[in-house]
MILUMPA-950883 format. One record per residue (C-alpha): x, y, z; residue in one letter. Coordinates in nm, 2 decimals, always signed. Layout:
<atoms>
<atom xx="X" yy="Y" zz="Z" torti="a"/>
...
</atoms>
This chain:
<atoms>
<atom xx="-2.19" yy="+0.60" zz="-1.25" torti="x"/>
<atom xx="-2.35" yy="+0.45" zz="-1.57" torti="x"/>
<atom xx="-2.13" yy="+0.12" zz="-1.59" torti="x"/>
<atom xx="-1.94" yy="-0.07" zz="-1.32" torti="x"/>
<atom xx="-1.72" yy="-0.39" zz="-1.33" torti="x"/>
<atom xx="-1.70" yy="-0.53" zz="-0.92" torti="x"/>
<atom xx="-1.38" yy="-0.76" zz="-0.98" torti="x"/>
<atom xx="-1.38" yy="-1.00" zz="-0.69" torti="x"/>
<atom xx="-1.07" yy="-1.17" zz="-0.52" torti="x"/>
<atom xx="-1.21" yy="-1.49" zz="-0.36" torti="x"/>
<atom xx="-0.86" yy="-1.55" zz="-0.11" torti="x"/>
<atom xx="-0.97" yy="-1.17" zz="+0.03" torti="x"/>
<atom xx="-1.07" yy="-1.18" zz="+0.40" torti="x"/>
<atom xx="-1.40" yy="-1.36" zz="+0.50" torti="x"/>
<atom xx="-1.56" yy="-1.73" zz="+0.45" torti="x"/>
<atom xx="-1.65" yy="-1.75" zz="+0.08" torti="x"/>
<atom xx="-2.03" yy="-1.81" zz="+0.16" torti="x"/>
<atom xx="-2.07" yy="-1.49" zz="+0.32" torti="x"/>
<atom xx="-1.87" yy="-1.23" zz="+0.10" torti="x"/>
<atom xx="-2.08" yy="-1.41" zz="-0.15" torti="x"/>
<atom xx="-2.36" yy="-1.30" zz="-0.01" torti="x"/>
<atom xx="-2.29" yy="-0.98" zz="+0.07" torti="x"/>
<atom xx="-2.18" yy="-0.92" zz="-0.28" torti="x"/>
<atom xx="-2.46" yy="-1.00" zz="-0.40" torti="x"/>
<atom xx="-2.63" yy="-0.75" zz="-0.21" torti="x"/>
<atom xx="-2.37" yy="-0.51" zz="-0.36" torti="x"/>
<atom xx="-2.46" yy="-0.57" zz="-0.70" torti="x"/>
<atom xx="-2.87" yy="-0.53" zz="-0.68" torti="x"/>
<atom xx="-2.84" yy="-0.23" zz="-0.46" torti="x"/>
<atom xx="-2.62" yy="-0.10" zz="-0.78" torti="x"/>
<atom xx="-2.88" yy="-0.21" zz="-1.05" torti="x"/>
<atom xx="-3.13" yy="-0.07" zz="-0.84" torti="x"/>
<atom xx="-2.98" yy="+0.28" zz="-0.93" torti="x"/>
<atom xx="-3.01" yy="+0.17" zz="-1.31" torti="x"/>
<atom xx="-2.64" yy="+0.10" zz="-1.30" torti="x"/>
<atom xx="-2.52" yy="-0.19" zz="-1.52" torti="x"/>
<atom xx="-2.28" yy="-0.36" zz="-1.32" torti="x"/>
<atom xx="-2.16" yy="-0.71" zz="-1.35" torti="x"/>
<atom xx="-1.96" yy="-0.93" zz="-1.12" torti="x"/>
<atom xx="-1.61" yy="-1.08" zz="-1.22" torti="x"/>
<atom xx="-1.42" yy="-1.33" zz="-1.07" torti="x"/>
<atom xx="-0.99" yy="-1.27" zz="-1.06" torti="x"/>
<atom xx="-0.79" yy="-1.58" zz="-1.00" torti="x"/>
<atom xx="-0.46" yy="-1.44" zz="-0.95" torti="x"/>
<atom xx="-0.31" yy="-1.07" zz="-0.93" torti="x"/>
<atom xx="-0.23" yy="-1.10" zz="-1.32" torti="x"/>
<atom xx="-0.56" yy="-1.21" zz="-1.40" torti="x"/>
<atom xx="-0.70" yy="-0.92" zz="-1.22" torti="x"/>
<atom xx="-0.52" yy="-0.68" zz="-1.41" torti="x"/>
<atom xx="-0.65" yy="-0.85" zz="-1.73" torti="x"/>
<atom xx="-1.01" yy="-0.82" zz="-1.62" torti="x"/>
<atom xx="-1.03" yy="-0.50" zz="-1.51" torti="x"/>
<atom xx="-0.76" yy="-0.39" zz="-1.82" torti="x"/>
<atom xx="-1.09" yy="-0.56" zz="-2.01" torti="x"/>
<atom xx="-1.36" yy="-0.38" zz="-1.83" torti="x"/>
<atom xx="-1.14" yy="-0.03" zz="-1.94" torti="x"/>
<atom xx="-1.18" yy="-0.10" zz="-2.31" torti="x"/>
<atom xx="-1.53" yy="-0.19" zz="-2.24" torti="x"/>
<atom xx="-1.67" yy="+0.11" zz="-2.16" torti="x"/>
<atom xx="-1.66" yy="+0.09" zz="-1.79" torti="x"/>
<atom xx="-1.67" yy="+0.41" zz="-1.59" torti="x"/>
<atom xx="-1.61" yy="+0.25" zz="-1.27" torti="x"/>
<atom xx="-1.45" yy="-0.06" zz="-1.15" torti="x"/>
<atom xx="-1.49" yy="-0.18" zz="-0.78" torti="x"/>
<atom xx="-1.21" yy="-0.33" zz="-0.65" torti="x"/>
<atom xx="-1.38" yy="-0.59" zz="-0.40" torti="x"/>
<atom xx="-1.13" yy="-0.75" zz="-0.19" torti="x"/>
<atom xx="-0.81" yy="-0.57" zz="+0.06" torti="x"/>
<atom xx="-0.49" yy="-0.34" zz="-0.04" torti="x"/>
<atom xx="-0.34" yy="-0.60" zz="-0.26" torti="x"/>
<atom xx="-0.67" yy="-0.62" zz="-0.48" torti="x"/>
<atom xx="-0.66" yy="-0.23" zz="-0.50" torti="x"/>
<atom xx="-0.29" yy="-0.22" zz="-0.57" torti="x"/>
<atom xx="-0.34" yy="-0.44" zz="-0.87" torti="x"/>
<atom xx="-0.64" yy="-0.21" zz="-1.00" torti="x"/>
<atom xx="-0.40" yy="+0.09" zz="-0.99" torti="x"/>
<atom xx="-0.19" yy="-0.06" zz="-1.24" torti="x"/>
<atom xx="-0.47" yy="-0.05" zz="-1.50" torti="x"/>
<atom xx="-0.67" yy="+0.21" zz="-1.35" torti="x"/>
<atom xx="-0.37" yy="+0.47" zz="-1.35" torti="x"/>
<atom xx="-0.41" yy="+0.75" zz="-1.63" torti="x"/>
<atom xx="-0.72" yy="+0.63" zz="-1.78" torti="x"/>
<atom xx="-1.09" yy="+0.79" zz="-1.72" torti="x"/>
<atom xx="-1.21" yy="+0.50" zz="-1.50" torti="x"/>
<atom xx="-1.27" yy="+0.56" zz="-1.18" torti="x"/>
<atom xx="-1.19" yy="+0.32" zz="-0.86" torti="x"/>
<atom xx="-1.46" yy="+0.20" zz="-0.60" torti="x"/>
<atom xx="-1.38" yy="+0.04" zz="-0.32" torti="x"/>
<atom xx="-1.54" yy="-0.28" zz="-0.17" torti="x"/>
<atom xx="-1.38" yy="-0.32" zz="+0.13" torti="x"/>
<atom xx="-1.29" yy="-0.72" zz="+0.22" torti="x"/>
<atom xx="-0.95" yy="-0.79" zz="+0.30" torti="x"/>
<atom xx="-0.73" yy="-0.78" zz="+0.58" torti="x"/>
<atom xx="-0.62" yy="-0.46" zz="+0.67" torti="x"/>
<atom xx="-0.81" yy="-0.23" zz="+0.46" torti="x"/>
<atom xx="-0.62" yy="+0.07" zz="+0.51" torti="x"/>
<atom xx="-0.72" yy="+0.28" zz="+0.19" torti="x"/>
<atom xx="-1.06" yy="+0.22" zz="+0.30" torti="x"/>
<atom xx="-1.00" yy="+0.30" zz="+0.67" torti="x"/>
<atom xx="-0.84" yy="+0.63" zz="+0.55" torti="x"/>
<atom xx="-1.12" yy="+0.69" zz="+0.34" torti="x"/>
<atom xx="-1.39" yy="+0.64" zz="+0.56" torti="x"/>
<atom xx="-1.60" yy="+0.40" zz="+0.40" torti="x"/>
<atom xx="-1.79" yy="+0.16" zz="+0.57" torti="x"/>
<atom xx="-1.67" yy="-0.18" zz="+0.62" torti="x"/>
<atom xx="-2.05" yy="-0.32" zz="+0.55" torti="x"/>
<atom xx="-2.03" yy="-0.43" zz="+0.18" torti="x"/>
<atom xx="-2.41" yy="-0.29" zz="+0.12" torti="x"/>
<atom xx="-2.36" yy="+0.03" zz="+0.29" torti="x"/>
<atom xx="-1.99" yy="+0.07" zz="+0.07" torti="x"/>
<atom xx="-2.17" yy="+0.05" zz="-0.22" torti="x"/>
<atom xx="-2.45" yy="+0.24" zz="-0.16" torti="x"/>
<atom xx="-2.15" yy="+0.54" zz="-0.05" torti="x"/>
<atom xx="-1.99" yy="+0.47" zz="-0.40" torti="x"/>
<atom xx="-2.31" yy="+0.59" zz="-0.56" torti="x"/>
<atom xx="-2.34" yy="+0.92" zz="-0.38" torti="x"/>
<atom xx="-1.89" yy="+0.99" zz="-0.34" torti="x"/>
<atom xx="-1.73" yy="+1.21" zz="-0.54" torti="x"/>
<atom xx="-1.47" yy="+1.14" zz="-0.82" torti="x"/>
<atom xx="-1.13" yy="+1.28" zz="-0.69" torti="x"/>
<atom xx="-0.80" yy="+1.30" zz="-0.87" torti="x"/>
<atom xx="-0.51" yy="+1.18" zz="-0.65" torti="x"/>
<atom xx="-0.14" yy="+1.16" zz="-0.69" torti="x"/>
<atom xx="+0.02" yy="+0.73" zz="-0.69" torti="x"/>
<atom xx="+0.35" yy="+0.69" zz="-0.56" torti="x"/>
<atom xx="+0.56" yy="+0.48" zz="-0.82" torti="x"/>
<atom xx="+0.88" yy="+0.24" zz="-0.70" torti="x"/>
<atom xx="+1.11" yy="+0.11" zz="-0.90" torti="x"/>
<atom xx="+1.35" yy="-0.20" zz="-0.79" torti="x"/>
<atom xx="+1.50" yy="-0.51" zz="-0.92" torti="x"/>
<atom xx="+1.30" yy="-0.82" zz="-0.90" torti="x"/>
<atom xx="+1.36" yy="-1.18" zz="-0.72" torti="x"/>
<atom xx="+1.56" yy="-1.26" zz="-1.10" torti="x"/>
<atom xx="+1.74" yy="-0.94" zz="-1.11" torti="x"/>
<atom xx="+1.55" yy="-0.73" zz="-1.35" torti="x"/>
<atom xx="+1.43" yy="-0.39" zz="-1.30" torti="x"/>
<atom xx="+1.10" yy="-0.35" zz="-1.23" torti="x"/>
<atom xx="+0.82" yy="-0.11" zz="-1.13" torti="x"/>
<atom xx="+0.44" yy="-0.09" zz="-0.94" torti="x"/>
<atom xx="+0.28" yy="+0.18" zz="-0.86" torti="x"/>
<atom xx="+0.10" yy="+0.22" zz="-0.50" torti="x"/>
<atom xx="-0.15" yy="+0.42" zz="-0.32" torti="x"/>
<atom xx="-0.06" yy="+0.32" zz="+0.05" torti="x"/>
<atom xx="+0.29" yy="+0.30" zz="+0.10" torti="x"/>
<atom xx="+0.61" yy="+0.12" zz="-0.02" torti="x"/>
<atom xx="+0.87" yy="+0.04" zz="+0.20" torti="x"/>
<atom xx="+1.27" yy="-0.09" zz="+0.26" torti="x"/>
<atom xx="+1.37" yy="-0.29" zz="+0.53" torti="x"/>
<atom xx="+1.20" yy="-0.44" zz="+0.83" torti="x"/>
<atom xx="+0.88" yy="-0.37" zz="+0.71" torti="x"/>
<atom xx="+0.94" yy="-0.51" zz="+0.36" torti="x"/>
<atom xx="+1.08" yy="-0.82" zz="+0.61" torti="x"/>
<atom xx="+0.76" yy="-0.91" zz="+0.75" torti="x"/>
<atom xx="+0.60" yy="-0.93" zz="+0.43" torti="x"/>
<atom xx="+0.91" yy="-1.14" zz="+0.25" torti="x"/>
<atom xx="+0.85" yy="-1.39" zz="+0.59" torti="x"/>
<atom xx="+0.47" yy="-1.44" zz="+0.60" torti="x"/>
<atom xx="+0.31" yy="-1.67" zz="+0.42" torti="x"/>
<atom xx="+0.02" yy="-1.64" zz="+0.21" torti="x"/>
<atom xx="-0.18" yy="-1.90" zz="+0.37" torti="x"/>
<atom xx="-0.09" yy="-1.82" zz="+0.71" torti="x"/>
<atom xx="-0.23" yy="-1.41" zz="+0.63" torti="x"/>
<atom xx="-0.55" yy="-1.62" zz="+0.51" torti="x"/>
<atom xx="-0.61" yy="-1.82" zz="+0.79" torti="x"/>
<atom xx="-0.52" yy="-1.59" zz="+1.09" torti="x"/>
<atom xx="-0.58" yy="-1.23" zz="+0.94" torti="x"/>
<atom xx="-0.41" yy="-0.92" zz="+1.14" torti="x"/>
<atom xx="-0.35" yy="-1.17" zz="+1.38" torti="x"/>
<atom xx="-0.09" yy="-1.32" zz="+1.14" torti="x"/>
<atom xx="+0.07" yy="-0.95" zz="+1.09" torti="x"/>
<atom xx="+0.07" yy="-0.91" zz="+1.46" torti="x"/>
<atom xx="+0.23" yy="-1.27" zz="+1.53" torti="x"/>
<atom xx="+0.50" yy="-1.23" zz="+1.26" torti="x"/>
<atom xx="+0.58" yy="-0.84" zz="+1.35" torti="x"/>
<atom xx="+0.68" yy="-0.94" zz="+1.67" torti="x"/>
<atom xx="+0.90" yy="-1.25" zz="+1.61" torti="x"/>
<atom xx="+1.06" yy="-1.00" zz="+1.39" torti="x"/>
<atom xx="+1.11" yy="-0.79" zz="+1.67" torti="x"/>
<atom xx="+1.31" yy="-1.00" zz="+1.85" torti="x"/>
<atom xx="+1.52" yy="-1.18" zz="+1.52" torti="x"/>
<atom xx="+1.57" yy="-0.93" zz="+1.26" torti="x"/>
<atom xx="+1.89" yy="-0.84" zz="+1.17" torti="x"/>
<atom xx="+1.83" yy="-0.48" zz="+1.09" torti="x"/>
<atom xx="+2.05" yy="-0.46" zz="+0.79" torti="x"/>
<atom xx="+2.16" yy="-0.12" zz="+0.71" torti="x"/>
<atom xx="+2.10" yy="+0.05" zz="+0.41" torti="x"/>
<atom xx="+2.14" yy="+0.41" zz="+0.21" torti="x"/>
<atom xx="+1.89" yy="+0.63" zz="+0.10" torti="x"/>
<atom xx="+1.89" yy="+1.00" zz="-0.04" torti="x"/>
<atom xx="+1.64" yy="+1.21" zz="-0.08" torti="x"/>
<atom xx="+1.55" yy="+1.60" zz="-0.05" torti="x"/>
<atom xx="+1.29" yy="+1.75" zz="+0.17" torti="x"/>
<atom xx="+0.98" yy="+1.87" zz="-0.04" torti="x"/>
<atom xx="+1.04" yy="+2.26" zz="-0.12" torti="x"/>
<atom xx="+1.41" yy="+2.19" zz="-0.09" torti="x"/>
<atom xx="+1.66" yy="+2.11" zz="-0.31" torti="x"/>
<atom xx="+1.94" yy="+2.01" zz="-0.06" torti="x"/>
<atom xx="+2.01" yy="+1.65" zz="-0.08" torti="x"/>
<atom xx="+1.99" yy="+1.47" zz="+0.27" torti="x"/>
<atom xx="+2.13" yy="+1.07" zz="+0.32" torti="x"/>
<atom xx="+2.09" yy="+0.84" zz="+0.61" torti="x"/>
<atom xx="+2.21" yy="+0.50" zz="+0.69" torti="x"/>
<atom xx="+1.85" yy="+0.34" zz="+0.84" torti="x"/>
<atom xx="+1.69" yy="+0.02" zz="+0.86" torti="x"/>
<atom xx="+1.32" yy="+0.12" zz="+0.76" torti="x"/>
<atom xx="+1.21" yy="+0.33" zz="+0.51" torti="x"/>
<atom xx="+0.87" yy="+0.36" zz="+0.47" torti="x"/>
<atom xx="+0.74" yy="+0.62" zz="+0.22" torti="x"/>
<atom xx="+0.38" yy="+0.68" zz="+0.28" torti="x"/>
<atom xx="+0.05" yy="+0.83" zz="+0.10" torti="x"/>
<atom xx="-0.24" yy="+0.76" zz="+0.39" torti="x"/>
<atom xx="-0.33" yy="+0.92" zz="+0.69" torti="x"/>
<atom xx="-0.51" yy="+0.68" zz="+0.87" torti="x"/>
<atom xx="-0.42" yy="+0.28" zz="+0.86" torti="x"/>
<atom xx="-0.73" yy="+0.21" zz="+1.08" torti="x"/>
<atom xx="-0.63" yy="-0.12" zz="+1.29" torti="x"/>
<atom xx="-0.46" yy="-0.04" zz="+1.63" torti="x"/>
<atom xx="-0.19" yy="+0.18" zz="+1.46" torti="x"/>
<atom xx="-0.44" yy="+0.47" zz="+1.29" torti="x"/>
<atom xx="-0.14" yy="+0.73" zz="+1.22" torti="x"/>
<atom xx="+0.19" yy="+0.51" zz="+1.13" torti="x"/>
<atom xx="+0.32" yy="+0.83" zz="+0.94" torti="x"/>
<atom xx="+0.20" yy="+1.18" zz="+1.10" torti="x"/>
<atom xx="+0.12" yy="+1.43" zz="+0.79" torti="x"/>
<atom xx="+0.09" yy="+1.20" zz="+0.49" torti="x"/>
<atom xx="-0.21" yy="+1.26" zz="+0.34" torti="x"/>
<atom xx="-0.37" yy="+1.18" zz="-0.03" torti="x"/>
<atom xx="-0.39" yy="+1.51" zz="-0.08" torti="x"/>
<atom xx="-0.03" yy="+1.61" zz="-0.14" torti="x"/>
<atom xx="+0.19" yy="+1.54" zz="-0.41" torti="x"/>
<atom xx="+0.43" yy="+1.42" zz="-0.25" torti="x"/>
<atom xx="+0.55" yy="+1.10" zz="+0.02" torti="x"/>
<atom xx="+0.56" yy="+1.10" zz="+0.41" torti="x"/>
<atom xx="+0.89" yy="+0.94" zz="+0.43" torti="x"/>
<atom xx="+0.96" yy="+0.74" zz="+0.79" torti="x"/>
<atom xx="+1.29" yy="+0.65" zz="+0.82" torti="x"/>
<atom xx="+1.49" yy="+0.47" zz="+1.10" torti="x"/>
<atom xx="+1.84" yy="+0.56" zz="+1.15" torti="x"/>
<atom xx="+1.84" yy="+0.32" zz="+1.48" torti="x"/>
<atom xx="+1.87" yy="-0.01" zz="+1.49" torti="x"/>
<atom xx="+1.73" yy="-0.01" zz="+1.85" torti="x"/>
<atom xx="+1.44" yy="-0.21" zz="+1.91" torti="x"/>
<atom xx="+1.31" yy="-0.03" zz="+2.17" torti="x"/>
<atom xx="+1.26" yy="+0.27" zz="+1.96" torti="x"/>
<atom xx="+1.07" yy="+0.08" zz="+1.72" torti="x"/>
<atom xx="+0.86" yy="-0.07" zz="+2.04" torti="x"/>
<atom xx="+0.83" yy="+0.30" zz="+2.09" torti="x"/>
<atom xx="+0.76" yy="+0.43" zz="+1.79" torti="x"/>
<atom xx="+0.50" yy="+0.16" zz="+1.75" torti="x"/>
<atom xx="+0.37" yy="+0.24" zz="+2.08" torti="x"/>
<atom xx="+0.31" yy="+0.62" zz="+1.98" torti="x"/>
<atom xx="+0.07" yy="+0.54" zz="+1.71" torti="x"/>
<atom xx="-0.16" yy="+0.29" zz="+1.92" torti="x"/>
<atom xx="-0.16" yy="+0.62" zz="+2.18" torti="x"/>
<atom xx="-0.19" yy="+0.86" zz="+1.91" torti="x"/>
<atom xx="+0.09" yy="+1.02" zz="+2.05" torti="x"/>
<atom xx="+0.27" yy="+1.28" zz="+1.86" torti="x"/>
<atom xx="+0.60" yy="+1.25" zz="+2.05" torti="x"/>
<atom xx="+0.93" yy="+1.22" zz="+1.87" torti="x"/>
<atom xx="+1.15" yy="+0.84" zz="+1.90" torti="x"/>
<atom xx="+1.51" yy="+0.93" zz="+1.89" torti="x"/>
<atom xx="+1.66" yy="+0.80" zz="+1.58" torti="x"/>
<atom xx="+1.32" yy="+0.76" zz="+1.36" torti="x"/>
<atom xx="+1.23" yy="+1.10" zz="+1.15" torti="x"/>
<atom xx="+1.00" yy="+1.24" zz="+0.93" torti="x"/>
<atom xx="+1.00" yy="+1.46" zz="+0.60" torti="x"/>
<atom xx="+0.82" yy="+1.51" zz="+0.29" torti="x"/>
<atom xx="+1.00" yy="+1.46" zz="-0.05" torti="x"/>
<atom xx="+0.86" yy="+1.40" zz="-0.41" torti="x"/>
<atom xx="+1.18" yy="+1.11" zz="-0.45" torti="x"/>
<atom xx="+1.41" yy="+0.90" zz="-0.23" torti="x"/>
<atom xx="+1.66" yy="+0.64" zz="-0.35" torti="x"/>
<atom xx="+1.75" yy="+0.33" zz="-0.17" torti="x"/>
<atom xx="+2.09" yy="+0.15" zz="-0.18" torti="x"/>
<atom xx="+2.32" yy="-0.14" zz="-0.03" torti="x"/>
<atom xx="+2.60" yy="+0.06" zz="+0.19" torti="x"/>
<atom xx="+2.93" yy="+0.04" zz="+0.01" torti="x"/>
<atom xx="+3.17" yy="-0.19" zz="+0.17" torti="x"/>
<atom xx="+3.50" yy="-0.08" zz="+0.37" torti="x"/>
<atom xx="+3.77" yy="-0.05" zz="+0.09" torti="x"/>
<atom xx="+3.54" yy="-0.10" zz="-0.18" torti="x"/>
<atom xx="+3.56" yy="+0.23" zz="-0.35" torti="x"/>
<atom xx="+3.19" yy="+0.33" zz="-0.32" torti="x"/>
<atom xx="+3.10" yy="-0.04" zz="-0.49" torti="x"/>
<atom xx="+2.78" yy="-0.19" zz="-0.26" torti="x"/>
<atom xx="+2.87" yy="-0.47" zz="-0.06" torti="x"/>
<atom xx="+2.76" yy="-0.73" zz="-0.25" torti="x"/>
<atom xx="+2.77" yy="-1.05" zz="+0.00" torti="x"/>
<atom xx="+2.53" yy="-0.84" zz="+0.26" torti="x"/>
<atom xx="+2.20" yy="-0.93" zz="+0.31" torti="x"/>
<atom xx="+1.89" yy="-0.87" zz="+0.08" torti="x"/>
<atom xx="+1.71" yy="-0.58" zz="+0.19" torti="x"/>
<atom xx="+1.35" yy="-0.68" zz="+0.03" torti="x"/>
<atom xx="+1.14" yy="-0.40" zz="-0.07" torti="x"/>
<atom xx="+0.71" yy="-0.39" zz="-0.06" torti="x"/>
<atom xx="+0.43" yy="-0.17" zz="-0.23" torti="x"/>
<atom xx="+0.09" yy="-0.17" zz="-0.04" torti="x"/>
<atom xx="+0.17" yy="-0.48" zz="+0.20" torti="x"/>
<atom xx="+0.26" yy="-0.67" zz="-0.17" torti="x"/>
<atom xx="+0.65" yy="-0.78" zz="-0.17" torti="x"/>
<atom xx="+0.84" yy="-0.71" zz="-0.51" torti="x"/>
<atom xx="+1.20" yy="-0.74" zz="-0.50" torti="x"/>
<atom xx="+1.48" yy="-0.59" zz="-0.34" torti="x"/>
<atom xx="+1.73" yy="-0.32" zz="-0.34" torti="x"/>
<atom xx="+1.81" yy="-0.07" zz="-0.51" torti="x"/>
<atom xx="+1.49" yy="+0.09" zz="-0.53" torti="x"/>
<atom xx="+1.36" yy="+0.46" zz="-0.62" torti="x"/>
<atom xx="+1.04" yy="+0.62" zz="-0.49" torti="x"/>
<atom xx="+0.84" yy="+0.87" zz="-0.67" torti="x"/>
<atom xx="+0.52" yy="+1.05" zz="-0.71" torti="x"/>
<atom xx="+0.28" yy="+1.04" zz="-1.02" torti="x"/>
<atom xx="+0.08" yy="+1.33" zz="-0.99" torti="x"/>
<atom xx="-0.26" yy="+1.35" zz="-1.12" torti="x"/>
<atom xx="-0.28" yy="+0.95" zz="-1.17" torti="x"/>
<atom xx="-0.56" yy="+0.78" zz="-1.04" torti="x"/>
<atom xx="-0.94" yy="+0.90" zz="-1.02" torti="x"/>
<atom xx="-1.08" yy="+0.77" zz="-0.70" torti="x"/>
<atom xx="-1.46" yy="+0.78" zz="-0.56" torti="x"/>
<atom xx="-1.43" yy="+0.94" zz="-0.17" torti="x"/>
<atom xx="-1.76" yy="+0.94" zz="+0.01" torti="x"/>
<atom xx="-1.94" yy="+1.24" zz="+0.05" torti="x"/>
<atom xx="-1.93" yy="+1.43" zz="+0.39" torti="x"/>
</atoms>
């Protein structure tokens, strides 16, 4: 690491004074090991884009991404297929890149593992959907995407509320949901990894997966996803029972590995989300059905129909030494 950009989300988790602070620390623990690093402020997700598109053409070898997921999931955008590298500053809500990476929470400590990790290459998932205006559109994503309930939660909470309350607000929201969603039902289609045999479900979650570990209470939402494949650990639900998403739920916080009836597992490299055709409508979706909103890395996008993939070889990432 010669040259580093830390580009900083001020609305990431934390009082202002003290990620302030402990960003500062950050930064003259990195000159002290004759890096040239400079701090940058981001205003907005396109903003942060810009900058760190900026630090790219400037010669930047690294760029930290100093804030939660959605901070990282703008980076990747830039970031993916260039020679830059992303660090990781962990300071946002969840964290679950950083959990799954094990990197210390403690800004100082984070950056002092970023100096001593190892550059990896890793595959980004890629989904493509059609926006709040009806436009096709595309993100890429390094946690997970998802369709349905999930997606839900994210289309309900508000911005401020996530600031104020943290995982509390997640927590809060995910089980009002619990009790008031509507579990719409959609399509998808998608064959196993290795396979070529095309498999469909009606569900009302999918939730196509890169990370092993989300830290928090749930640690291991998706058994057998890993960064290290080059493919997705698709969760789907084919119930609309809400006592096998308690379950399910429930099973993670144990770290159980016992199976929910009517929520599976597989690896694939693609799956395809669509609205259910109506009765009598000859295979047309039902078009006066509920929008099924679809997320990538806890950020909402748009809705259905959407398509998952896998870009290998996209994004280099630093991974602590062990």
């Amino acid at each position: 690491m010669r040259k580093a950009a830390l580009l900083y989300n001020p609305d990431s988790g934390g009082t202002r004074a003290r990620r302030q602070t402990e960003l500062e620390s950050a930064l003259a623990l990195l000159r002290g090991a004759s890096v040239d690093a400079q701090l940058i402020l981001t205003n907005s997700p396109a903003h942060a884009e810009e900058k760190a598109r900026q630090a790219v053409m400037a010669g930047c070898d690294t760029v930290f991404a100093c804030g939660g997921d959605g901070t990282i999931h703008n980076m990747i955008q830039v970031l993916a297929n260039t020679n830059a590298a992303l660090a990781i500053l962990p300071m946002g809500t969840a964290n679950a890149l950083a959990h799954d990476l094990g990197l210390p929470i403690n800004m100082a400590a984070a950056a002092q593992a970023a100096l001593h990790a190892v550059p990896r290459r890793v595959a980004l998932g890629r989904i493509d959907y059609l926006d709040f205006d009806g436009n096709p559109g595309s993100r890429l994503f390094v946690v997970a995407a998802g369709a349905g309930v999930d997606a839900h939660l994210f289309y309900k909470l508000h911005a401020g509320t996530k600031q104020r309350m943290g995982m509390t607000a997640y927590y809060s929201k995910a089980w009002q949901l619990w009790f008031t969603h509507p579990m719409t039902r959609f399509l998808v289609q998608f064959a196993e990894t290795g396979s070529d045999e095309l498999r469909q479900a009606d569900v009302t979650e999918l939730m196509a997966v890169r990370i092993r570990n989300f830290g928090g209470v749930l640690q291991e939402l998706a058994p057998g996803a890993s960064l290290e494949r080059n493919d997705l650990r698709l969760v789907f639900c084919r119930t609309a029972s809400r006592l096998a998403y308690l379950l399910y739920v429930t099973r993670g916080l144990l770290r159980s590995n016992w199976k929910v009836p009517g929520i599976d597992l597989a690896h694939s490299g693609r799956v395809s989300c669509q609205y259910l055709a109506a009765p009598g409508s000859h295979g047309r979706p039902h078009q006066v059905q509920p929008k099924v909103y679809v997320e990538a890395d806890g950020e909402l996008v748009g809705t259905l129909p959407a398509e998952i993939t896998v870009v290998p070889d996209a994004l280099t990432l630093l991974v602590p030494s062990r």
